[in-house]
C-alpha positions as CSV (number, residue, x, y, z in Angstrom):
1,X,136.1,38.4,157.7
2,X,134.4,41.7,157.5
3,X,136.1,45.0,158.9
4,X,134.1,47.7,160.0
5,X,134.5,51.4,159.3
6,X,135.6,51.9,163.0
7,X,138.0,49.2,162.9
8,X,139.8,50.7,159.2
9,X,140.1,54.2,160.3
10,X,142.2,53.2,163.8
11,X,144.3,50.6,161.4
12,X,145.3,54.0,159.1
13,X,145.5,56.2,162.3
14,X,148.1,53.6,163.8
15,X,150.3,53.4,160.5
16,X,150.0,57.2,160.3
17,X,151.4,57.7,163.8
18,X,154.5,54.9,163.3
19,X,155.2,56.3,159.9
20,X,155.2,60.0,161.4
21,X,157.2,59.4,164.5
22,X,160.8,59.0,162.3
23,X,160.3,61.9,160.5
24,X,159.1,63.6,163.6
25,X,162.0,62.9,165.6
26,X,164.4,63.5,162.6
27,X,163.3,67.0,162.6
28,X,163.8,67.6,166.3
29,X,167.3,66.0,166.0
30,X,167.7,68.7,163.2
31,X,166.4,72.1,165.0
32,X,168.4,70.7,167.9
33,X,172.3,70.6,165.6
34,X,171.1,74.0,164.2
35,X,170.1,75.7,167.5
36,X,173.9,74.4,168.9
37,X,175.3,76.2,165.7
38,X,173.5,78.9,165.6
39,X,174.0,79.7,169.6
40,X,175.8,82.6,171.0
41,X,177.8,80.2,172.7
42,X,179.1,78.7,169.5
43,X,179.2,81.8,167.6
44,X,181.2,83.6,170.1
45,X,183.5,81.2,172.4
46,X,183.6,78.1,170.2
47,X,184.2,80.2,166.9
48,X,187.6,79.1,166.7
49,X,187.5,75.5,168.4
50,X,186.5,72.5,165.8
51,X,183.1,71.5,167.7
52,X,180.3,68.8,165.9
53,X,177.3,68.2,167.8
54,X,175.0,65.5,166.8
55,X,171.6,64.1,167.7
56,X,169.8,61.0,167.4
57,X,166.7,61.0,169.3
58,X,167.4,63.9,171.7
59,X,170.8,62.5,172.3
60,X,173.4,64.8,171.8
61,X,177.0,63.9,170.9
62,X,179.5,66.4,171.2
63,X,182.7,65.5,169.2
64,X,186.0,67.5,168.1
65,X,188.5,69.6,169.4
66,X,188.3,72.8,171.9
67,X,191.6,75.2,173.3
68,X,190.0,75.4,176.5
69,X,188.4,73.2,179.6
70,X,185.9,76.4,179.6
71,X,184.8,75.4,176.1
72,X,183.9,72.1,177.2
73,X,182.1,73.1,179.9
74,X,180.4,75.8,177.7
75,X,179.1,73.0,175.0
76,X,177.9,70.8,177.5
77,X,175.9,73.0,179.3
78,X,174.4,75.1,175.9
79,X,173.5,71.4,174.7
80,X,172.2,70.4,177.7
81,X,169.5,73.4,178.0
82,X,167.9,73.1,174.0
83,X,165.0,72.2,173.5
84,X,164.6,68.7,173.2
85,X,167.6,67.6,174.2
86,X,167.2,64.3,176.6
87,X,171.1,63.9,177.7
88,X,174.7,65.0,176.6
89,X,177.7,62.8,175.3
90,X,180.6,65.1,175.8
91,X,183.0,63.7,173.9
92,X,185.1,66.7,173.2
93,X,188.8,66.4,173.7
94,X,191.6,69.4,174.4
95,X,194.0,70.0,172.2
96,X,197.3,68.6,173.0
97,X,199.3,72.5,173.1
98,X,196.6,73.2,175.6
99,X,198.7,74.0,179.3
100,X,198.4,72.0,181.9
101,X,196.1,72.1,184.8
102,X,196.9,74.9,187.5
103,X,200.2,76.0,186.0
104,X,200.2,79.9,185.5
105,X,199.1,79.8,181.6
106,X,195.8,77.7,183.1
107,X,194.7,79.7,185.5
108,X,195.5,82.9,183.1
109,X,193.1,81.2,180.6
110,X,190.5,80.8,183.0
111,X,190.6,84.5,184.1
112,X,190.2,85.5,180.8
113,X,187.2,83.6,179.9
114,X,185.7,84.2,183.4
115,X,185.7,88.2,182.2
116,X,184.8,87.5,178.5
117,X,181.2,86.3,180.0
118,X,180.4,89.8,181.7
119,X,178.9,92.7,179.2
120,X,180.0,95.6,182.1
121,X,183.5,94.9,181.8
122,X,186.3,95.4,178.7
123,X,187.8,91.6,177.8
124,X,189.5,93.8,174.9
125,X,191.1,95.9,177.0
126,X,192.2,93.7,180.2
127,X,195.5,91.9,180.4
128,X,196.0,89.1,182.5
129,X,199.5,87.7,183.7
130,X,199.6,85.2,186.6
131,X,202.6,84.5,188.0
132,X,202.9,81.3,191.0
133,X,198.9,81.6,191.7
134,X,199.0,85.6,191.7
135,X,196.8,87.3,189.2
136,X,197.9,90.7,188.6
137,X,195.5,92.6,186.1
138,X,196.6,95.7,183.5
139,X,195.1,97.8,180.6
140,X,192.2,100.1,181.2
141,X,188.8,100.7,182.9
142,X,186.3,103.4,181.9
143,X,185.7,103.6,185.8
144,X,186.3,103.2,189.1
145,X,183.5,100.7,189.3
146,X,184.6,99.2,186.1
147,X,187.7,98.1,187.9
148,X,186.1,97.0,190.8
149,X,183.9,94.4,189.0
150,X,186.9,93.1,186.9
151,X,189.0,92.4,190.1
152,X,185.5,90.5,191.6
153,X,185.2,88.7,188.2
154,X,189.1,87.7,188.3
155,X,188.8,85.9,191.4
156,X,188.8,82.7,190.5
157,X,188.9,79.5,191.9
158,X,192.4,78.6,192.5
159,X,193.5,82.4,192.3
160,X,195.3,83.0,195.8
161,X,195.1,86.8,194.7
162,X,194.4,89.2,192.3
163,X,196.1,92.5,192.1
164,X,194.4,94.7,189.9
165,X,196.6,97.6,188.5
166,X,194.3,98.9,186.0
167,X,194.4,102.9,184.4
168,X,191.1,104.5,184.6
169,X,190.6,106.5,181.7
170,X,187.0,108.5,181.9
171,X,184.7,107.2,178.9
172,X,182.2,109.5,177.9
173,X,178.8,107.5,178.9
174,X,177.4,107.0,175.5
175,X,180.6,105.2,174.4
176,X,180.8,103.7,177.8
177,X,177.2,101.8,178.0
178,X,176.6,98.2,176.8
179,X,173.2,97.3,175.1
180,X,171.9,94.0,176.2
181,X,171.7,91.5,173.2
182,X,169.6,89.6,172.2
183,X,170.9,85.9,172.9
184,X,169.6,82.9,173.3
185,X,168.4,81.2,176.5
186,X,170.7,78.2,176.5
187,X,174.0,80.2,175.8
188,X,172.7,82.6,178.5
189,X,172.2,80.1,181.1
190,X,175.5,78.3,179.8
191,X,177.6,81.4,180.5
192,X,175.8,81.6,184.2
193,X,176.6,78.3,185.2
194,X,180.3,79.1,184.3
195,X,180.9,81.9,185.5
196,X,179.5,80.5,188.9
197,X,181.5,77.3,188.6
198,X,184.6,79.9,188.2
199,X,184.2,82.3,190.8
200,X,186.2,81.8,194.2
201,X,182.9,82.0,196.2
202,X,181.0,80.4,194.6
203,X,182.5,77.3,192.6
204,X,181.1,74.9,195.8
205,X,177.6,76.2,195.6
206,X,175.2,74.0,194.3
207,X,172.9,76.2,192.1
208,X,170.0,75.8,189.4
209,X,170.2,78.1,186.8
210,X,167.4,78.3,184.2
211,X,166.7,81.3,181.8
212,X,163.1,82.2,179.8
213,X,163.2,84.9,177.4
214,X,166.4,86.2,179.1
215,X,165.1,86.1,182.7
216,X,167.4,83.7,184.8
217,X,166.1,82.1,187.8
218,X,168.4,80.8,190.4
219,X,167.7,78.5,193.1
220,X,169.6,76.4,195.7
221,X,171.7,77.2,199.0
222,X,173.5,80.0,200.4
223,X,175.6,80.4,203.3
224,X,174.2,83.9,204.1
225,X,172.8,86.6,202.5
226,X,176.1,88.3,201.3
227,X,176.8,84.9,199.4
228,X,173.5,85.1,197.8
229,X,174.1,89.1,196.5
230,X,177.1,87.6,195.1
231,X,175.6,85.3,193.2
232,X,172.9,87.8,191.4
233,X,175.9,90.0,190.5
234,X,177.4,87.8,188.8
235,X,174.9,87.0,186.7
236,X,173.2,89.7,186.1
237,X,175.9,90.7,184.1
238,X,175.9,87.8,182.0
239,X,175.6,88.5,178.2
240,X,172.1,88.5,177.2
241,X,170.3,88.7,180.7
242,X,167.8,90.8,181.6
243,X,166.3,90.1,184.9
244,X,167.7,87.6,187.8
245,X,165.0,86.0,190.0
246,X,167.4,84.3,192.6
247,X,165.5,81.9,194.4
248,X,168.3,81.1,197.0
249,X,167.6,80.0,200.6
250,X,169.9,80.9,203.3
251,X,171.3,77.9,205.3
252,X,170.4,77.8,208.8
């Protein structure tokens, strides 16, 4: 039987392509583990947890060990927005000394991390003590409005109030300003997500969060315009941000 010229270059262009798409897939699978290890996320929060993330295929397998429910939440969510990725199998456990849901230690935890994701305030220099749902907040600000923002940012979900009784101690402004890094998208958009799903008045909101070259673009419902401000405060001062575009509409 003869074979035309036509006929033998699709026959090599089809093995090409089946041979290709294993090795093609491999290396997404590959830039996809290094981008998760290499993320500000991981870097930063995750630093200390013992967190493997796997891919097969765009499938992402999150395994190991993290102190904190935030951490979880963090992995899934920097996983989720990598290139590539198709879906997330969070498989990440808690370690058993971690304290138990709602108790004071919990809730103290999560006040913590909710301030660790915001560049305009001092995690360093905050302490937080809860005692029966009360969050009461000491150390120092370099401002007025320094304090301010860390009593918004401590007002969790599940906080019934926060008592904030901070020193101000002037800081000279070139010691006091933050520079904003250079961080990637999915570790930005992450940290927004979080610190959204923490906050007291806004935990119930369903928002889309999505960040390009550092730009974040919101989108979903508010319940008025206030809510809406809220949301672009918070996370505008996310770590790494640069611009919010909050596409909100109002309800009603």
């Amino acid at each position: 039987m003869k074979i035309n010229c036509q006929q033998m270059m699709m026959a090599a262009v089809i093995t090409f392509l089946a041979s290709s798409t294993p090795l093609l897939a491999s290396e997404t699978d590959g830039r996809i583990e290094s981008s998760f290890k290499e993320s500000y996320v991981s870097q930063t929060y995750l630093k200390g947890d013992a967190v493997k993330a796997e891919s097969k295929d765009g499938i992402v397998t999150l395994s190991g060990t993290v102190s904190d429910a935030s951490h979880k939440g963090l992995a899934q969510e920097t996983a989720q927005d990598l290139p590539g990725v198709k879906s997330v199998d969070n498989r990440l456990e808690l370690k058993a000394e971690h304290p138990a849901e709602k108790s004071n230690e919990w809730l103290a935890m999560k006040v913590r991390a909710a301030i660790l994701f915001h560049r305009n305030v001092s995690a360093e220099k905050t302490h937080v003590y809860v005692e029966e749902g009360i969050v009461t907040i000491r150390g120092e600000a370099s401002s007025e409005a320094q304090k301010e923002l860390t009593t918004e940012y401590a007002n969790v979900e599940g906080a019934k109030e926060v008592r904030n009784e901070m020193k101000v101690v002037e800081t000279p402004k070139n010691e006091g300003q933050t520079m904003k890094e250079k961080i990637d998208d999915a570790s930005i958009t992450a940290q927004g997500k979080m610190a959204l799903l923490f906050h007291r008045s806004t935990s119930a909101l369903k928002t889309s969060v999505t960040t390009k070259d550092g730009i974040v673009t919101v989108s979903g419902k508010a319940k008025n315009a206030a809510e809406k401000d809220l949301v672009t405060k918070l996370v505008d001062d996310i770590h790494g941000v640069n611009s919010v575009v909050n596409n909100m509409t109002l309800e009603g």
